[in-house]
LOTOR-99605 format. One record per residue (C-alpha): residue number from 1; residue in one letter; chain; z, x, y. Coordinates in steps of 0.02 Angstrom, whole numbers. Layout:
- i/aa/ch/Z/X/Y
- NUM/a/A/Z/X/Y
...
This chain:
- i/aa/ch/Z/X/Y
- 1/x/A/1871/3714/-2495
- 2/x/A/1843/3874/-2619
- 3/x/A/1857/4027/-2520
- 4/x/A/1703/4118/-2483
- 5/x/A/1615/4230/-2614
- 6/x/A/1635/4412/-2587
- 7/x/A/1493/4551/-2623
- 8/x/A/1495/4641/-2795
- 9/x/A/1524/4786/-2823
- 10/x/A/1385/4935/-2771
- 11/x/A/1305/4816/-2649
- 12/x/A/1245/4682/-2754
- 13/x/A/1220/4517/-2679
- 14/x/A/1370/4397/-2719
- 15/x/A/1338/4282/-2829
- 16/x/A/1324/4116/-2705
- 17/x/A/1173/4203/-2627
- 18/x/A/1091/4211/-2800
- 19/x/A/939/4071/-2804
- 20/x/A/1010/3932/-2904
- 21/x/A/897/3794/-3023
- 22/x/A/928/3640/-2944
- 23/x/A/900/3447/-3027
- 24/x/A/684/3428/-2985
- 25/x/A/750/3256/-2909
- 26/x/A/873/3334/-2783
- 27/x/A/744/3452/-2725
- 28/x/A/596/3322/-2732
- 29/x/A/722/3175/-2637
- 30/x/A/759/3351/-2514
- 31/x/A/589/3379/-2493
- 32/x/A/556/3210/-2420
- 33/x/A/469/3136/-2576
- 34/x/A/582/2994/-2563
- 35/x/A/759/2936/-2619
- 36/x/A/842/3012/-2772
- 37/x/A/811/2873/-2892
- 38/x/A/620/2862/-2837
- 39/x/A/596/3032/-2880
- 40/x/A/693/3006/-3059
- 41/x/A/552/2865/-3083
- 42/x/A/414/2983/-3019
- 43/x/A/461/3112/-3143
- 44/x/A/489/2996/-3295
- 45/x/A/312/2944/-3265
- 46/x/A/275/3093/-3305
- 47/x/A/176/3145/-3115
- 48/x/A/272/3306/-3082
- 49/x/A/270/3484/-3157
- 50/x/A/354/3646/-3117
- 51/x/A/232/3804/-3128
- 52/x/A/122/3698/-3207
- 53/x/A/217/3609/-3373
- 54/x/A/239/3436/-3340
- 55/x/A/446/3410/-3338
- 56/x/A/575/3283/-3382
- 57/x/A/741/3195/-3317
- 58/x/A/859/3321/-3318
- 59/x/A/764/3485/-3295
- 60/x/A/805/3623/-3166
- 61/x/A/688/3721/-3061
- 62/x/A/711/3835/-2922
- 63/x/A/654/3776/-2759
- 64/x/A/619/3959/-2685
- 65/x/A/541/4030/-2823
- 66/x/A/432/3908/-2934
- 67/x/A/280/3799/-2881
- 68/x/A/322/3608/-2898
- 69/x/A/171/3486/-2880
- 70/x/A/186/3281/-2878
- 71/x/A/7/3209/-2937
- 72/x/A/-57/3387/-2945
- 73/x/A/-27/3437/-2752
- 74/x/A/96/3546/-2722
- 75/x/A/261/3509/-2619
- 76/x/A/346/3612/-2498
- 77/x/A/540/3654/-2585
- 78/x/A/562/3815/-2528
- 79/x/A/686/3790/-2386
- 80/x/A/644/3977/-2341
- 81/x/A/470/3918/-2273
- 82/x/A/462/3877/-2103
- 83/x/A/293/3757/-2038
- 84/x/A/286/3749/-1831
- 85/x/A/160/3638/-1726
- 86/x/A/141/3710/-1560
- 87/x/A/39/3646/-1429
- 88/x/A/-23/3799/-1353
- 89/x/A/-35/3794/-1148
- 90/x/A/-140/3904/-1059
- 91/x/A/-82/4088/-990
- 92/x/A/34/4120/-1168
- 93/x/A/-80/4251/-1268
- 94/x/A/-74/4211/-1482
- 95/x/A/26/4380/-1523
- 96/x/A/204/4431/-1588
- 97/x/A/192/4580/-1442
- 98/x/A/104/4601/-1302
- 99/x/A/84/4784/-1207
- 100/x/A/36/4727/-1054
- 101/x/A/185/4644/-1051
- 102/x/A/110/4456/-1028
- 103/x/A/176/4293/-1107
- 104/x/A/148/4261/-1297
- 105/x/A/170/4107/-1410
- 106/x/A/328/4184/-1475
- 107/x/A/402/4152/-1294
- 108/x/A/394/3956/-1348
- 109/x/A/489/3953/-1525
- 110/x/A/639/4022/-1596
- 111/x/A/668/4177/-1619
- 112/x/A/750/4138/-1789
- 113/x/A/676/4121/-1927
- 114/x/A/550/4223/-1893
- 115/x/A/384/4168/-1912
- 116/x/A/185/4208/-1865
- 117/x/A/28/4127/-1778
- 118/x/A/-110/4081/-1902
- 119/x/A/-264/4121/-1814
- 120/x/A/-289/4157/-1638
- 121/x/A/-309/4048/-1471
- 122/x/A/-372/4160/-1313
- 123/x/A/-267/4150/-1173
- 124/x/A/-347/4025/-1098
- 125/x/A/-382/3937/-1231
- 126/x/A/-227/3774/-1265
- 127/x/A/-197/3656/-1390
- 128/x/A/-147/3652/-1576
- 129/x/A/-76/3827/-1655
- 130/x/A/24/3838/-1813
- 131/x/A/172/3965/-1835
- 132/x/A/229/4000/-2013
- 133/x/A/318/4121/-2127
- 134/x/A/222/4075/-2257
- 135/x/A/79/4215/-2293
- 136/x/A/-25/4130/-2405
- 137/x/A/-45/3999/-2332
- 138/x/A/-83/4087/-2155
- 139/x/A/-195/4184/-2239
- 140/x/A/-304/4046/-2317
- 141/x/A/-291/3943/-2144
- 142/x/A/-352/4081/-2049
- 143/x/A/-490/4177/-2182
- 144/x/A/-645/4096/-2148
- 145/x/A/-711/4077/-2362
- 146/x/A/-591/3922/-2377
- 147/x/A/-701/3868/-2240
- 148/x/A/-558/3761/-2149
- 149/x/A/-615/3656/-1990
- 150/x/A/-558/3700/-1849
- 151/x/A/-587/3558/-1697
- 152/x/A/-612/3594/-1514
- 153/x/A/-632/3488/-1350
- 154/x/A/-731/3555/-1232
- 155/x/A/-730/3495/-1051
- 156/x/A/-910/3568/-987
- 157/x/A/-984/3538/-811
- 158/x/A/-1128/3414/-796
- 159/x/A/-1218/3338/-942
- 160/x/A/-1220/3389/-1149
- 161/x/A/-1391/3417/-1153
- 162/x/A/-1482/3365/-1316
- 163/x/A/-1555/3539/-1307
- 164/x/A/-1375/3610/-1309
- 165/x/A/-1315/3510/-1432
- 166/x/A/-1453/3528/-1557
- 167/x/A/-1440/3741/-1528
- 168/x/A/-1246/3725/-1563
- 169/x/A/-1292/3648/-1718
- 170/x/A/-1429/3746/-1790
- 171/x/A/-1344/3936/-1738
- 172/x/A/-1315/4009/-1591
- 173/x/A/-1340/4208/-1598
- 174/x/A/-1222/4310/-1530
- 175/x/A/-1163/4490/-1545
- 176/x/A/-1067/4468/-1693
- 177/x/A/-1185/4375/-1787
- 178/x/A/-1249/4192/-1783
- 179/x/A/-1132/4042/-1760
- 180/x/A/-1152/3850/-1812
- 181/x/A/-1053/3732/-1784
- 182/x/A/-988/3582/-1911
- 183/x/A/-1020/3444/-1789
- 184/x/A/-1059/3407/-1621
- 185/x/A/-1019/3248/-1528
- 186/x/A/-1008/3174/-1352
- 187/x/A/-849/3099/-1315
- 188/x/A/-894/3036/-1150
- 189/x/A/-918/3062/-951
- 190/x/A/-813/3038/-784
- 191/x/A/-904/3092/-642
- 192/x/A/-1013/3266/-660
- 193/x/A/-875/3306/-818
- 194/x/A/-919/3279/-990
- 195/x/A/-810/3286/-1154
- 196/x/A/-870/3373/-1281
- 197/x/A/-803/3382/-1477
- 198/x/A/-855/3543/-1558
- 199/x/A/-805/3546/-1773
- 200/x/A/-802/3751/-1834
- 201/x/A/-768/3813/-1998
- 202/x/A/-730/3974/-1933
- 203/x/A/-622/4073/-1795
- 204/x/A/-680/4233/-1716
- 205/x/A/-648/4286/-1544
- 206/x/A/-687/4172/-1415
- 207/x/A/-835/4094/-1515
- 208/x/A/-824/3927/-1451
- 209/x/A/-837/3990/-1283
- 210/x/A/-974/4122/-1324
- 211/x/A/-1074/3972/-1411
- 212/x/A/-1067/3838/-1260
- 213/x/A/-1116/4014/-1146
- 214/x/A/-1251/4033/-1270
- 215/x/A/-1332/3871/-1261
- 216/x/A/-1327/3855/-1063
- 217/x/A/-1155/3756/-1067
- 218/x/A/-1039/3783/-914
- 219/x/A/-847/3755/-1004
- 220/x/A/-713/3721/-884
- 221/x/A/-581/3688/-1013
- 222/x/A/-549/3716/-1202
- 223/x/A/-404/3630/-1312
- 224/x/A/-391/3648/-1509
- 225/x/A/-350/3484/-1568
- 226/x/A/-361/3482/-1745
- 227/x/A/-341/3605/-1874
- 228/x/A/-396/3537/-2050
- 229/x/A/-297/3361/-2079
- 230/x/A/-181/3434/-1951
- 231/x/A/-203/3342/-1787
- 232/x/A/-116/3387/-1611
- 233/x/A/-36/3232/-1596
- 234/x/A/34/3193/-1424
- 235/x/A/169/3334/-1421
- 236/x/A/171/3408/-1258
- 237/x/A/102/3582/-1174
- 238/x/A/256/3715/-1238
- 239/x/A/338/3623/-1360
- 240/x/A/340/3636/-1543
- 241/x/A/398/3525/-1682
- 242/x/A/425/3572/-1875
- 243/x/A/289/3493/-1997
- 244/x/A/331/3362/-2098
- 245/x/A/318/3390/-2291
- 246/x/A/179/3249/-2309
- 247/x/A/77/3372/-2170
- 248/x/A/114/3569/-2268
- 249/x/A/67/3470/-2432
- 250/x/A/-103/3420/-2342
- 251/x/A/-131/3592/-2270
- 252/x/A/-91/3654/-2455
- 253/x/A/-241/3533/-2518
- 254/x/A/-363/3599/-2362
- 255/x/A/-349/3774/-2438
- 256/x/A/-338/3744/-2618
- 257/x/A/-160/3799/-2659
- 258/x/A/-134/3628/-2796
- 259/x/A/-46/3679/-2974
- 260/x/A/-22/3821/-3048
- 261/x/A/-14/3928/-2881
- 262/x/A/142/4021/-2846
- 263/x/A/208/4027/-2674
- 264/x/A/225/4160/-2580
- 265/x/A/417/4203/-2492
């Protein structure tokens, strides 16, 4: 084993520290795009480019610092990036710090790497919240021009009403300005409970709940369960799991970062 590199001279970083071009197989087959040789065939057919140029067997690219797309979508290579799916439970608020000293999100991952909540759930508020390091994409997820949906269940006392349903749909005005939602659907009844799926393209504070208020709704209970292609799943209340590279390349496509758009580190 070759001994560790030492730091150069006036501080520089050593050498072994330096971003290195790697083989566009290694880091596709790394990626999870498949096995080495069906990434060689991928490439020879001529379905992947590095910042854009379509590349051949053989060529190099740097994993944390150039955009590498398969069919036009981009993949996930830089191993920088961290993606987290956490299923949000209630009484955790959706910030890095809290002064009044209550539980946050950041209470349920790692400390290391560091990474951020994209959007916001209100404390009582559960269900699905992605963490990431990865600005750009936060930023698109969350900025309500790349229109991403954002999917609720509500569990509301008593009936949906048709009226209800039909004012959720056409705007609801509250303080902040009107508020429509994407969809609205019934998703059944047990007893005087009924489930309610609620589609938004937006996220401001507590809208969901301000809406169903709105429109004469009672809400006992309010889960985010889908977040673009990005369902929940079945994870559990607390934990978290990394995304896989099939699910960042889909929220990539949701917000329009394909070819030709660098990442950001």
């Amino acid at each position: 084993m070759s001994p560790p590199s030492r730091p150069s001279p006036g501080g520089a970083p050593a050498e072994a520290d330096q971003p290195r071009p790697e083989r566009v197989q290694k880091v596709l087959a790394a990626a999870g795009i498949g096995s080495r040789r069906a990434c060689e065939e991928l490439i020879a057919a001529g379905r992947v480019t590095v910042d854009g140029q379509v590349v051949t067997l053989g060529a190099k690219a740097d994993p944390r610092q150039q955009v590498i797309t398969l069919d036009g979508e981009r993949i996930h290579t830089n191993p920088s990036l961290v993606y987290l799916l956490l299923n949000k439970p209630t009484g955790f608020v959706t910030t890095v710090a809290d002064p009044q000293g209550r539980p946050t999100v950041m209470d349920l991952v790692p400390a290391t790497p560091r990474v951020y909540p994209v959007g916001r759930l209100d404390r009582d508020t559960e269900g699905l919240l992605i963490l990431t390091n990865d600005g750009e994409l936060a930023n698109r997820l969350a900025h309500p021009s790349f229109e991403v949906d954002k999917t609720y269940v509500a569990q509301i006392r008593g009936p949906a009403k048709r009226r209800a349903i039909r004012g959720l749909l056409e705007g609801v005005a509250l303080e902040d300005g009107t508020a429509r939602a994407r969809s609205v659907r019934e998703l059944g009844a047990a007893g005087d409970r009924t489930l309610v799926e609620i589609v938004l393209a937006e996220g401001r504070k507590r809208e969901v709940r301000r809406m169903l208020q709105a429109v004469g709704l009672p809400l006992e209970r309010l889960a985010r369960v889908k977040i673009g292609p990005l369902p929940l799943g079945d994870i559990a209340p607390g934990k978290f799991r990394p995304l896989t590279g099939a699910e960042v390349r889909n929220l990539y496509g949701a917000v329009g970062l394909h070819a030709g758009t660098r990442a950001v580190s």
